[in-house]
C-alpha positions in Angstrom: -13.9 -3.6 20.7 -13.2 -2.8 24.2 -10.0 -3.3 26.3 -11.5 -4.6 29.1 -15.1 -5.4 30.3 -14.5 -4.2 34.0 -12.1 -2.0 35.3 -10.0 -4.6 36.6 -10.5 -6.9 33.6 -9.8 -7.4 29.7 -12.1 -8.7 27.6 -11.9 -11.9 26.9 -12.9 -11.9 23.4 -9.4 -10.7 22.9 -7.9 -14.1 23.6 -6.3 -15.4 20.1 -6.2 -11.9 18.4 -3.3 -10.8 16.4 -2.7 -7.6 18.4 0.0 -4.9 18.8 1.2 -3.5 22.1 3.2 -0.1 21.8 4.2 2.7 24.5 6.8 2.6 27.3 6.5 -0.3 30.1 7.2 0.3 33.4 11.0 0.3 33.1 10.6 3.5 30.8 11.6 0.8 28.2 9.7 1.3 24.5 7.7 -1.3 23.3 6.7 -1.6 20.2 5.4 -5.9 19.2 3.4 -7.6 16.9 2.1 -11.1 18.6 -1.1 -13.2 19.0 -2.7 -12.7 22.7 -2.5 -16.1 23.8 -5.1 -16.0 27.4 -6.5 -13.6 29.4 -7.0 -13.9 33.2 -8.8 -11.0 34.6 -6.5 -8.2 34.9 -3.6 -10.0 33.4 -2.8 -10.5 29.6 -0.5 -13.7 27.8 0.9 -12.5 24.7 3.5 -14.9 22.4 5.9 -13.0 20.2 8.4 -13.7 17.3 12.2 -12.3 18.1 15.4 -13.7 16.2 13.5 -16.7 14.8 12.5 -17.9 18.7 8.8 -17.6 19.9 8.8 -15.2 23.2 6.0 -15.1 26.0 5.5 -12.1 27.8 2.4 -10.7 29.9 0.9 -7.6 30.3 -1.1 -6.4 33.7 -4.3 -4.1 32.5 -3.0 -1.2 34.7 0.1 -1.0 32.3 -2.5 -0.1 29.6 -3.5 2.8 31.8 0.1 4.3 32.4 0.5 4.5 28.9 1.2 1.1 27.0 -1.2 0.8 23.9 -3.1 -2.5 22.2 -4.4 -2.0 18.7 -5.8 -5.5 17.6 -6.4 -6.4 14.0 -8.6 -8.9 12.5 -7.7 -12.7 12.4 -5.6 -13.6 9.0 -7.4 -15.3 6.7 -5.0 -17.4 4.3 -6.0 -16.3 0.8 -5.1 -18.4 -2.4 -5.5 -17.9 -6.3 -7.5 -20.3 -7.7 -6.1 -23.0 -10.1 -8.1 -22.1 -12.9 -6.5 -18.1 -12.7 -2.8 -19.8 -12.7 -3.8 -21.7 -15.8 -4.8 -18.5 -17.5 -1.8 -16.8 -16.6 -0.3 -19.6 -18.3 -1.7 -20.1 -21.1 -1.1 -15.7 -21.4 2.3 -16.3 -21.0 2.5 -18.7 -23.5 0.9 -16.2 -26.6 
């Protein structure tokens, strides 16, 4: 998938990805977040964030991604259960 679809914006099939953005900002600050990009607007990028039990919202311009900030987005979670029938086995198994 591609960061952006023109130079001056991202691609909009990133909106609700679980994404990761890594590097150094501006500030010479490291990065380094896991968080769900929450809108795209052109050139400029809403991301939401987990820190100390609080959700954070932050931005991201696409030039930062040029100056060295990185975005590695991961497929959508899936929630994933096991099946009644295998925690009856295990159960019964248990039981022997």
């Amino acid at each position: 998938m591609k960061l952006a679809v023109r130079s001056w914006a991202f691609n909009p099939n990133l909106r609700s990805m679980l994404a990761r953005v890594t590097g150094h900002d501006e500030g010479g600050d490291e990065i380094d977040i896991v968080g769900i990009i929450t809108a795209i607007k052109g050139d400029y990028l809403e991301f939401e964030f987990m820190r100390e039990d609080k959700i954070v919202r932050t931005h991201f311009y696409l030039e930062s991604f040029r100056r060295g900030l990185a975005l590695a987005v991961y497929e959508r979670p899936v929630r994933v259960e096991i099946p009644d029938s295998y925690q009856d086995e295990s159960a019964t198994q248990r039981g022997k």
